[in-house]
C-alpha positions as CSV (number, residue, x, y, z in Angstrom):
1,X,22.4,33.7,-16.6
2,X,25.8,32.1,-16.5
3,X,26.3,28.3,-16.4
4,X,29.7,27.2,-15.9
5,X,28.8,23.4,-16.8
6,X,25.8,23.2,-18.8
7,X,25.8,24.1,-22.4
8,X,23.0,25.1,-24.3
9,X,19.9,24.4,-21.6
10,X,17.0,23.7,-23.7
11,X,16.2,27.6,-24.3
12,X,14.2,27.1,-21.2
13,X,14.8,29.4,-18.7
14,X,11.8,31.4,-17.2
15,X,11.3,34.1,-15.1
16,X,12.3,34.0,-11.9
17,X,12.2,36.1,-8.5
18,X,11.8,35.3,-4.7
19,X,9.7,36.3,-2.5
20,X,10.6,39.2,-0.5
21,X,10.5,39.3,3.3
22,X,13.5,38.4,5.8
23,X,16.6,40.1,6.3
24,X,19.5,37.8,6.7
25,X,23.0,38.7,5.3
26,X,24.0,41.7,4.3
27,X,23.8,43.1,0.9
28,X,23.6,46.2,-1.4
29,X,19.6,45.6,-2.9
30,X,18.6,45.6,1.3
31,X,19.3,49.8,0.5
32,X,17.3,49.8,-2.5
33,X,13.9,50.5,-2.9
34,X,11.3,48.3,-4.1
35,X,10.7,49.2,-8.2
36,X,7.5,48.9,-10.0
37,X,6.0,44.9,-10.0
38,X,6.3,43.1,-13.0
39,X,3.4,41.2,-12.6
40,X,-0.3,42.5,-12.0
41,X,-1.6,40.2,-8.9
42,X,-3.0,36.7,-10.2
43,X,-1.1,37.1,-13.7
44,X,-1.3,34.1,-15.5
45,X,2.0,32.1,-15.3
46,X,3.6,29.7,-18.4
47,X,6.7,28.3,-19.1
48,X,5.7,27.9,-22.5
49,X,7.6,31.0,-24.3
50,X,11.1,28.9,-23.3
51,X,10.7,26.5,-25.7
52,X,9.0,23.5,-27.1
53,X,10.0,21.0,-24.5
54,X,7.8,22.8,-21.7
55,X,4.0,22.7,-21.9
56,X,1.4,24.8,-22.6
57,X,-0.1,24.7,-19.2
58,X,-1.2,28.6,-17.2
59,X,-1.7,28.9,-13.8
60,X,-2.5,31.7,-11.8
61,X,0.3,33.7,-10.2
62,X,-0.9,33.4,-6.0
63,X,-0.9,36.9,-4.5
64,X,1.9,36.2,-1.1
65,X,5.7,37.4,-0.9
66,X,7.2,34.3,-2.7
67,X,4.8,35.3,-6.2
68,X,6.2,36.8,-9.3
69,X,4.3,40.0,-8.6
70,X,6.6,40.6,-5.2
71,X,9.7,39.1,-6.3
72,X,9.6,41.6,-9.4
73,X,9.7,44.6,-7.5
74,X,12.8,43.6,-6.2
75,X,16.2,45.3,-7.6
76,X,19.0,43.1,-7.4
77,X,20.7,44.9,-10.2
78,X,24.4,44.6,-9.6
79,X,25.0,41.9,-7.6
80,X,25.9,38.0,-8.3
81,X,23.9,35.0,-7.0
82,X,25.8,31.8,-7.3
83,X,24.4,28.5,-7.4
84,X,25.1,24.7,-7.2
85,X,22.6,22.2,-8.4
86,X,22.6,18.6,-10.1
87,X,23.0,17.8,-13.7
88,X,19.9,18.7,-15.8
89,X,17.1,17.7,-16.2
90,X,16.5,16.0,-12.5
91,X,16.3,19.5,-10.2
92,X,19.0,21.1,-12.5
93,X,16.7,21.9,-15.1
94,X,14.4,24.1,-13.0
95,X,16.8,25.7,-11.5
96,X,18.4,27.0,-14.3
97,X,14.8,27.7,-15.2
98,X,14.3,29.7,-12.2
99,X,17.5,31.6,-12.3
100,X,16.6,32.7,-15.6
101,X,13.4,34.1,-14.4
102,X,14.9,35.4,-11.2
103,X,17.6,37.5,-13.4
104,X,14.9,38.9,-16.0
105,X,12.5,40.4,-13.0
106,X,15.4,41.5,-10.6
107,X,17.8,42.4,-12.5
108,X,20.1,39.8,-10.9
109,X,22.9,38.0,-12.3
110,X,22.7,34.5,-11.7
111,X,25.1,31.8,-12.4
112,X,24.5,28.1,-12.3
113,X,27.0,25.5,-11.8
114,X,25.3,21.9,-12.6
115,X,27.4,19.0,-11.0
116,X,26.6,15.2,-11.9
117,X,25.4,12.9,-8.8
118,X,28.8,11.4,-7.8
119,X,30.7,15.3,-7.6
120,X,28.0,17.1,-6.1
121,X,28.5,15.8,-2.3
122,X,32.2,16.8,-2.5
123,X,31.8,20.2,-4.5
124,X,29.6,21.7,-1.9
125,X,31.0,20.2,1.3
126,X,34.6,21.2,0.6
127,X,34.4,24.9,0.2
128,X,32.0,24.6,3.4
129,X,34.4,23.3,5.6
130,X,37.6,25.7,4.2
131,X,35.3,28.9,5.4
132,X,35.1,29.5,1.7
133,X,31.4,28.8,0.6
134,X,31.7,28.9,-3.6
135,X,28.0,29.2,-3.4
136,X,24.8,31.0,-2.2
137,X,22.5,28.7,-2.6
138,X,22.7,25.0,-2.8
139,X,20.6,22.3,-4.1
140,X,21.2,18.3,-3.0
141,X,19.7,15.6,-1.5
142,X,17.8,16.2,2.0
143,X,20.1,13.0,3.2
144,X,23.3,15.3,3.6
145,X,22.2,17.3,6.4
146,X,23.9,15.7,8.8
147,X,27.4,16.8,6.8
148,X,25.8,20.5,5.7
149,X,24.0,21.7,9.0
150,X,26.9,23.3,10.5
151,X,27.3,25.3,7.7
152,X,23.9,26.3,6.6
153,X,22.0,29.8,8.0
154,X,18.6,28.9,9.7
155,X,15.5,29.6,7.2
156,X,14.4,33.1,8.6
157,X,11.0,33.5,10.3
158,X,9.8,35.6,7.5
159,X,10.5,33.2,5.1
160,X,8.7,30.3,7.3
161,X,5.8,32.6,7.8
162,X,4.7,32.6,4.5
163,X,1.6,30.7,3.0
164,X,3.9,27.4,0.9
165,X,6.1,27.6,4.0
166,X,3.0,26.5,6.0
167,X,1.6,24.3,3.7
168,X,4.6,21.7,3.8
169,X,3.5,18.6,5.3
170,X,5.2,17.9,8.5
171,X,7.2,15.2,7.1
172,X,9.4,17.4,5.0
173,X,9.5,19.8,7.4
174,X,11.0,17.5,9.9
175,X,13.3,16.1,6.8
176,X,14.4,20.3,6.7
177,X,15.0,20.7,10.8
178,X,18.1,19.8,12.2
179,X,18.4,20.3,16.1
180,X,15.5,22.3,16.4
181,X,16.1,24.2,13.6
182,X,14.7,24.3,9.8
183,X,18.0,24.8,7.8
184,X,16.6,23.4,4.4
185,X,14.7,25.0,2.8
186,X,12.0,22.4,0.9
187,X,11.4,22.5,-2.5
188,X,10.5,18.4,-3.5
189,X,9.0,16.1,-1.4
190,X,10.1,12.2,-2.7
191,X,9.1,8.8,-1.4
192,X,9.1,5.3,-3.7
193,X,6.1,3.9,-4.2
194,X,4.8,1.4,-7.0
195,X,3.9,2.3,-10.7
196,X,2.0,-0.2,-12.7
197,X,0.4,-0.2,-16.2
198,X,-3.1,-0.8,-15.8
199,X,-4.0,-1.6,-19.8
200,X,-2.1,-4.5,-18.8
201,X,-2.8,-5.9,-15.6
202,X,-6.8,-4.9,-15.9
203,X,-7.3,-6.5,-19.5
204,X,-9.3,-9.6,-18.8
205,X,-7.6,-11.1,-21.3
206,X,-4.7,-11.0,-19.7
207,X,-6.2,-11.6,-16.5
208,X,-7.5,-14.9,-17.8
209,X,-4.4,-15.9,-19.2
210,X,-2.4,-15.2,-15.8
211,X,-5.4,-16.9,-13.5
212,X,-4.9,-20.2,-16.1
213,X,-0.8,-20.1,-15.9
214,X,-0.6,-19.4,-12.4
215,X,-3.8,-20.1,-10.8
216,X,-3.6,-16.7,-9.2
217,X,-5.9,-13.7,-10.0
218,X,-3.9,-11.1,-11.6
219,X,-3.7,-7.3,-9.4
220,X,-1.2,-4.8,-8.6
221,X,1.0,-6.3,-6.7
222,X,0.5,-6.4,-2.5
223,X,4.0,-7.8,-1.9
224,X,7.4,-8.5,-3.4
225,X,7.2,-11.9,-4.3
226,X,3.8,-11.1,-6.0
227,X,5.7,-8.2,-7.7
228,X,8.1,-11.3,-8.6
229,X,5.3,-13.3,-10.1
230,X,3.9,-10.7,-12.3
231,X,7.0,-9.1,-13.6
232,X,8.3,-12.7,-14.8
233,X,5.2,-13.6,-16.5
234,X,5.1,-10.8,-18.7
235,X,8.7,-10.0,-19.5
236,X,9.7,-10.8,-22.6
237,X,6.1,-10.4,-24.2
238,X,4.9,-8.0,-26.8
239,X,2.4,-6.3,-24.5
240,X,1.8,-3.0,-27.0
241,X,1.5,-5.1,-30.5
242,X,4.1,-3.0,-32.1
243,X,6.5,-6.1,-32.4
244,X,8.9,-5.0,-29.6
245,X,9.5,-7.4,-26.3
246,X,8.4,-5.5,-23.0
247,X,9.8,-6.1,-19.6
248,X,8.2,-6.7,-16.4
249,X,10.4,-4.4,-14.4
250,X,12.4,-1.3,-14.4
251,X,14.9,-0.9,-11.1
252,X,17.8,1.7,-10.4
253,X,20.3,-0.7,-10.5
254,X,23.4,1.7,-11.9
255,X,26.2,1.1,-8.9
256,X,26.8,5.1,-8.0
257,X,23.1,6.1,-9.6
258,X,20.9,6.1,-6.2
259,X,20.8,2.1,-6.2
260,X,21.0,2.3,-2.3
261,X,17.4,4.0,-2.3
262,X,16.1,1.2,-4.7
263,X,17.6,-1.8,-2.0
264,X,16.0,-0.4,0.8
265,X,12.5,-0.1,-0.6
266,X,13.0,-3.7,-1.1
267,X,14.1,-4.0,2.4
268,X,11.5,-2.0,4.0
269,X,8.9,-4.2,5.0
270,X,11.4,-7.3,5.6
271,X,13.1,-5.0,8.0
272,X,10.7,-2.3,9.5
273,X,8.8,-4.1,12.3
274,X,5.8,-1.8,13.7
275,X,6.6,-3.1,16.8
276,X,10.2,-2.8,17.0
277,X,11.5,0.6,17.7
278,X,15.3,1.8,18.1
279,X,16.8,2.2,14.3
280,X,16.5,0.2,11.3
281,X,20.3,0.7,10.0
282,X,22.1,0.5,13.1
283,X,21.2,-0.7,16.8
284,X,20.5,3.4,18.0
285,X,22.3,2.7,21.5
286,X,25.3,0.3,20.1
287,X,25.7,1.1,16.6
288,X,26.1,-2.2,15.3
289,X,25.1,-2.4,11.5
290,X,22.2,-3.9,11.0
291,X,22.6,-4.0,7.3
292,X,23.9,-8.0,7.3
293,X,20.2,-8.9,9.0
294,X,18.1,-11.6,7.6
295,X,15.4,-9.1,6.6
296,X,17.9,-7.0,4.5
297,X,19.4,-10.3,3.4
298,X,16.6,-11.6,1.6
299,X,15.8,-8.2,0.1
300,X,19.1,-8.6,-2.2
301,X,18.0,-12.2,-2.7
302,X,14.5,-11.1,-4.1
303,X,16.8,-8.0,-6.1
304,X,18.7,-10.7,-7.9
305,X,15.9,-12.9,-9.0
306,X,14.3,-10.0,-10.5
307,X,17.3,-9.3,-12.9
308,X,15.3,-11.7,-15.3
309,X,12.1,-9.6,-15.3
310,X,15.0,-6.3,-16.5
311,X,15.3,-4.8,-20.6
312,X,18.2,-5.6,-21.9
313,X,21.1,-2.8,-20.2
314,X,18.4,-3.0,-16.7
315,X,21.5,-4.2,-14.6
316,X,23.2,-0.9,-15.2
317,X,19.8,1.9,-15.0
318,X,20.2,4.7,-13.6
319,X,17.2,6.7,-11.9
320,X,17.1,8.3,-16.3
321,X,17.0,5.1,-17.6
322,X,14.3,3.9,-15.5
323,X,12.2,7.1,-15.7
324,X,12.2,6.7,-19.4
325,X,11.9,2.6,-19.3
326,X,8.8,2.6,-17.7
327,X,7.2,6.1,-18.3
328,X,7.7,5.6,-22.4
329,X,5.6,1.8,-21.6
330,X,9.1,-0.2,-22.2
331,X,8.1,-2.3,-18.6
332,X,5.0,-3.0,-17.2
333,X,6.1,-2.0,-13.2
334,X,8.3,0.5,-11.7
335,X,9.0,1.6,-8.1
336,X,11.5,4.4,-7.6
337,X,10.6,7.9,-7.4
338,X,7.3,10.3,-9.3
339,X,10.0,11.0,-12.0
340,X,8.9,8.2,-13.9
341,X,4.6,8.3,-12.9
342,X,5.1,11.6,-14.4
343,X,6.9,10.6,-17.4
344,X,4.2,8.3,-18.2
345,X,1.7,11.5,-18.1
346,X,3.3,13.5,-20.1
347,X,0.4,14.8,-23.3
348,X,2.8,12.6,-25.9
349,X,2.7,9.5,-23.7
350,X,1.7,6.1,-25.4
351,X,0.8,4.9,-21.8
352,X,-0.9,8.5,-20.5
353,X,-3.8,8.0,-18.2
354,X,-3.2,4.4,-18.6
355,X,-1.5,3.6,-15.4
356,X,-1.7,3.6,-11.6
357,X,-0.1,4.3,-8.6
358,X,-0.1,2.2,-5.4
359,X,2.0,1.6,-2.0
360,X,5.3,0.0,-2.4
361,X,5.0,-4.1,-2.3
362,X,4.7,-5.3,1.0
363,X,5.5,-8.8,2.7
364,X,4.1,-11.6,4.8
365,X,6.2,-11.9,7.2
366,X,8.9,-9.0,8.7
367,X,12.3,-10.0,10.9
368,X,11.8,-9.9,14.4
369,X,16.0,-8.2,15.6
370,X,14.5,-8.5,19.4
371,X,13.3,-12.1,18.9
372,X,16.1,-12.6,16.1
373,X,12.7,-14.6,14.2
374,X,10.2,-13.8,11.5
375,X,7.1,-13.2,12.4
376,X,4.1,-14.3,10.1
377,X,2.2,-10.8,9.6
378,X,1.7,-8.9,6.9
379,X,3.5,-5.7,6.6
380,X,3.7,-2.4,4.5
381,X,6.7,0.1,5.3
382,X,6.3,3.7,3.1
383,X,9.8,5.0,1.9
384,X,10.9,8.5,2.5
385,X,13.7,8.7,0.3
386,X,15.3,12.0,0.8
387,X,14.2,14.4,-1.4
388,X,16.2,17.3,-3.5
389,X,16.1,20.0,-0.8
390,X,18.0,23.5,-1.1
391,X,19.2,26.0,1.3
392,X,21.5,28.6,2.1
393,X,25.0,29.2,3.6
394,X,25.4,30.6,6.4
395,X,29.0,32.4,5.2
396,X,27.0,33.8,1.7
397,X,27.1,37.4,0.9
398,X,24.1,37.6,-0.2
399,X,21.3,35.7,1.8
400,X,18.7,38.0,1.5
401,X,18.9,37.1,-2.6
402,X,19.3,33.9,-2.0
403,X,16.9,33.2,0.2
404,X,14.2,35.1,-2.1
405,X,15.6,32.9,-4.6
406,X,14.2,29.8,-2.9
407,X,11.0,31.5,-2.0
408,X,10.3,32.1,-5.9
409,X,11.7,29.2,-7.1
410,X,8.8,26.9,-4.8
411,X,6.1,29.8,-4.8
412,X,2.7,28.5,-6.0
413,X,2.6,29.1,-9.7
414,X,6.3,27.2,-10.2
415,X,5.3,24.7,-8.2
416,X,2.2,23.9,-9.7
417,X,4.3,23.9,-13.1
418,X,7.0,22.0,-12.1
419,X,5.3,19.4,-10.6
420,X,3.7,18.3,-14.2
421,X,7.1,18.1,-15.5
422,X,8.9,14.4,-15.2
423,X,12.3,15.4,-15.7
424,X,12.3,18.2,-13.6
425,X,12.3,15.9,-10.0
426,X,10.1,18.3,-8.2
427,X,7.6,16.3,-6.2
428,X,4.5,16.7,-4.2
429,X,5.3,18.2,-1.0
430,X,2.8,20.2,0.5
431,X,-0.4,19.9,1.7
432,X,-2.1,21.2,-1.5
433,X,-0.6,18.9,-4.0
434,X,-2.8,16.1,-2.6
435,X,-5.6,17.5,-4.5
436,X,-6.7,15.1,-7.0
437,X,-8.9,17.9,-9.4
438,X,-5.3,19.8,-9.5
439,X,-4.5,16.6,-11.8
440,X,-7.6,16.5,-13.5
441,X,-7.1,19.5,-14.5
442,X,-3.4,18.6,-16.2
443,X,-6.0,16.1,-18.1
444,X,-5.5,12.5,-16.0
445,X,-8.1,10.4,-15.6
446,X,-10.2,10.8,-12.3
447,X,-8.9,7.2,-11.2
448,X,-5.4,7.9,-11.9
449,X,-5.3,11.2,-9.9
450,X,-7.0,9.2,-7.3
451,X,-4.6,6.3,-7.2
452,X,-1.8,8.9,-7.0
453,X,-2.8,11.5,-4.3
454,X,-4.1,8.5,-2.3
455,X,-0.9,6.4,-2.3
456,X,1.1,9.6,-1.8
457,X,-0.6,10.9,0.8
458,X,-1.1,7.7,2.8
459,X,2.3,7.4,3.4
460,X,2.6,10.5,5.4
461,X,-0.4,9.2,7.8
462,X,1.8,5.9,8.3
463,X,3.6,5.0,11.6
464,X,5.8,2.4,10.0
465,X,7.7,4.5,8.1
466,X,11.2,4.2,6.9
467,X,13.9,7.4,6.2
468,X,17.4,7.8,5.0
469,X,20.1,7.2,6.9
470,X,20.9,11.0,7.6
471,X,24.2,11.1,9.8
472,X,27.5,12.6,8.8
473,X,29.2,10.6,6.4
474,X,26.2,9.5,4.4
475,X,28.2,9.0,1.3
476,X,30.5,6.6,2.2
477,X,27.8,4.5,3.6
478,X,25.5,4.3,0.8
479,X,28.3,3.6,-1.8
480,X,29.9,0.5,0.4
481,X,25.9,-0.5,0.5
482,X,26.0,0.5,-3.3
483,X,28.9,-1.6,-3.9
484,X,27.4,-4.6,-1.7
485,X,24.3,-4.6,-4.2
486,X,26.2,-4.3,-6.9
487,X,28.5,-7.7,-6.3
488,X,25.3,-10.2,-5.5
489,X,23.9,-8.9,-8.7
490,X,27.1,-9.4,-10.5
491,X,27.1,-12.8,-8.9
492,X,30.4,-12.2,-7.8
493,X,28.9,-12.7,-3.4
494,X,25.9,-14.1,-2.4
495,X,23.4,-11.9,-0.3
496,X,24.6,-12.7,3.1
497,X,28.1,-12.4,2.1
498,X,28.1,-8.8,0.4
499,X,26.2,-7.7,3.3
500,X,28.6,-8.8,5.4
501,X,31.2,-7.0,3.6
502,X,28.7,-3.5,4.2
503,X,27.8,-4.1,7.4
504,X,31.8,-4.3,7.9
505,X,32.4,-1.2,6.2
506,X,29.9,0.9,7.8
507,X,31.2,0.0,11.2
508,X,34.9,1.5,10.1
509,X,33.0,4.2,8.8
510,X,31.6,4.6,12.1
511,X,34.9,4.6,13.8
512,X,36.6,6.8,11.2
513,X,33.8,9.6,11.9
514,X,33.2,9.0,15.3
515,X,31.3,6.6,17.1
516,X,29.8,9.4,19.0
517,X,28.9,11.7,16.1
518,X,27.3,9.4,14.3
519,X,25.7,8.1,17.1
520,X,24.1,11.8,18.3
521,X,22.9,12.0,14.5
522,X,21.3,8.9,13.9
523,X,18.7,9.8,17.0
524,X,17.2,12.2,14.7
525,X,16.7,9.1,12.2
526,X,15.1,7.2,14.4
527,X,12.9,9.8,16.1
528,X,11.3,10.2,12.5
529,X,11.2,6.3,12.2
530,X,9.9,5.5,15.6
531,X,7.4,8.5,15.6
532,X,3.3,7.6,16.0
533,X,0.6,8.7,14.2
């Protein structure tokens, strides 16, 4: 395996090989016969042989098209996959890990470019539009599709037909359709939701000490001003006894590191009114921003109090810094994506098994837009934050290899791996990963696995949910919401005036793309938001 960008992986790179069925592109190995299998049907599976840093976990290789025993009688010898991912670790690291195992049980050769958040958007997008695709296969967040669908080839039948394929939830399988058609192919399934450390917040003795400060009884939080509450009376406290101050929250705060995702959790339940249909960003039949609304507006008020409750440097986190902050026990809460719940149950983890997962904070009341007043109810809005999908494009060479690629890379056994690695930033996204005895087994707690599958799974049954703004463009309206956030925390604009500044930024955005185009995209958002259990 070549990688252009990444030097010295980890010695981690397993074996790798996709499932075989479909016929798309046309390539050499379509000619060649299958070769002997590898793999005897449910071989045991480990990443363990690649190092140190993976763990000692085997799990059984599942008999099916996508499983190492198909993929290895495939003979690829002689031909070139290429492949864009992110930086490692966050869904860079298993893909090198993957094409490492693709190349050792096809014969393959598979090179790996690894781009950093900021470049990735521009290095696959501009080699799309020239007619010159530098890539295969390319892995990025599910929010681009509105800029990559044109230029992606439709997952073939075979491919959907098989047993993962049909055990995606409907949620990511909507996030991976585009007009009809399923032109991502998912391999993570993301959404933020709350992380708290449960040593903490269920000792009485710390109980007793909050109920005497406060007067209130001390629980994971149900909304964001009791998320407030808690955060600020414990930051700034020893809460492990090892003579270190701890912090009551860790937030991805870092300006072009994902801090857009991190505002609108906030947001959600000021903003997302069950009864209020017709787009959360932008007014679906005028395109007016939305983004300057009071609900919004006292989400970035809440963000800026809670700069007090950060660690020292918690102004600047990115999604690594706060993976690490609260799954090595730095804070006491957390509410981004599983990267750092996983972190935290990792075998070496001072806070293992000691910690819970719940729905993101809530509020009391939620903005009325129709009514243009806040009504008093209590309201919950689950976050589908985009996701690392993958797919294939539709001028590759090779898309038969590349779409067996994807196939091995999310077949059973990887997933199952994958999942119980923090850094990797592959996420429960089928049906199957709701299973809390599959976590027992990785040695968490019964209550833990509970808390998790349960608060993961709930938010696919809700009908107040909230998506990503997936229309073409994306970038450039994230990073002028990015850049909004960033100057109230800075204290250099207050809430109302920053979003001001955004929500006059997104409409020359609008303009710049097309009024029309962004229009005809953002129906899609909205269909996903406005749909009913």
């Amino acid at each position: 395996m070549r990688s252009r960008s990444y030097k010295g992986l980890v010695a981690a790179t397993a074996v790798a090989a996709l499932a075989a069925t479909g016929c798309t592109g046309q390539s050499q190995a379509e000619n060649k016969p299958d070769k002997p299998a590898l793999f005897k049907p449910g071989s045991e599976i480990s990443y363990s042989k690649y190092g140190k840093n993976y763990p000692k976990t085997k799990v059984k290789d599942v008999p099916g098209p996508c499983s190492y025993e198909s993929i290895s009688r495939k003979d690829y010898s002689g031909q070139t996959l290429k492949i864009i991912s992110h930086a490692v670790p966050v869904i860079g690291e298993p893909t090198q890990l993957h094409a490492k195992q693709f190349e050792e049980i096809t014969g393959a050769k598979v090179e790996v470019v690894n781009v950093p958040f900021g470049e990735l958007h521009q290095k696959i997008l501009t080699p799309l539009q020239a007619g010159q695709p530098a890539y295969d296969v390319m892995f990025y967040p599910s929010l681009w599709i509105g800029d990559m669908a044109p230029y992606l080839a439709p997952v073939p039948e075979k491919y959907l037909d098989t047993p993962g394929m049909k055990d995606v939830t409907q949620a990511y399988m909507d996030v991976a359709t585009w007009d009809g058609k399923v032109v991502q192919y998912p391999v993570d399934g993301d959404r933020h939701y709350l992380k708290v450390r449960t040593d903490v917040l269920k000792d009485p003795k710390r109980q007793a000490a909050y109920k005497e400060a406060t007067g209130k009884d001390l629980r994971v939080p149900q909304t964001w001003s009791e998320y407030q509450e808690v955060a600020a009376f414990f930051s700034g406290k020893d809460l492990d006894g090892d003579g270190k101050r701890n912090f009551g929250s860790a937030e991805v705060t870092k300006r072009d590191d994902l801090t857009f995702s991190a505002f609108i959790s906030r947001a959600a339940p000021y903003v997302k009114h069950p009864d209020v249909k017709g787009g959360l960003f932008f007014d679906v039949e005028t395109m007016k921003p939305l983004i300057n609304t009071p609900g919004f507006v006292r989400a970035l008020g809440d963000m800026v109090k809670a700069k007090k409750t950060w660690a020292p440097g918690g102004a600047n986190f990115g999604l690594g810094d706060e993976i690490f902050s609260f799954g090595g026990g730095q804070t006491l809460m957390s509410y981004s994506w599983d990267d750092a719940f996983i972190q935290a149950q990792q075998q070496d983890s001072k806070i293992r098994n000691k910690v819970e997962a719940a729905p993101l904070p809530g509020s009391k009341e939620v903005y009325n837009r129709q009514t243009e007043k806040w009504d008093k109810k209590p309201n919950q809005a689950p976050y589908f934050t985009w996701g690392w999908t993958s797919a294939v494009a539709k001028a590759a060479p090779n898309q038969q290899m590349a779409f067996d690629y994807l196939c091995f890379f999310s077949n059973e056994a990887n997933t199952a791996l994958d999942l119980t690695i923090g850094r990797f930033g592959v996420n429960p996204y089928r049906e199957s990963h709701f299973d809390a005895a599959f976590w027992e087994k990785q040695g968490w707690d019964k209550d833990v696995a509970k808390s998790y599958v349960q608060s993961l799974s709930g938010m696919e049954k809700s009908s107040n949910r909230v998506f990503d703004l997936r229309v073409p463009g994306v970038n450039g309206y994230m990073s002028a919401l990015a850049n909004g956030v960033a100057a109230a925390l800075a204290g250099q604009k207050d809430p109302q005036r920053a979003l001001d500044g955004v929500a006059e930024e997104w409409s020359k955005i609008t303009e710049q793309i097309g009024k029309d185009k962004v229009q005809k995209a953002y129906r899609n958002v909205v269909l996903l938001e406005d749909y009913d259990s």
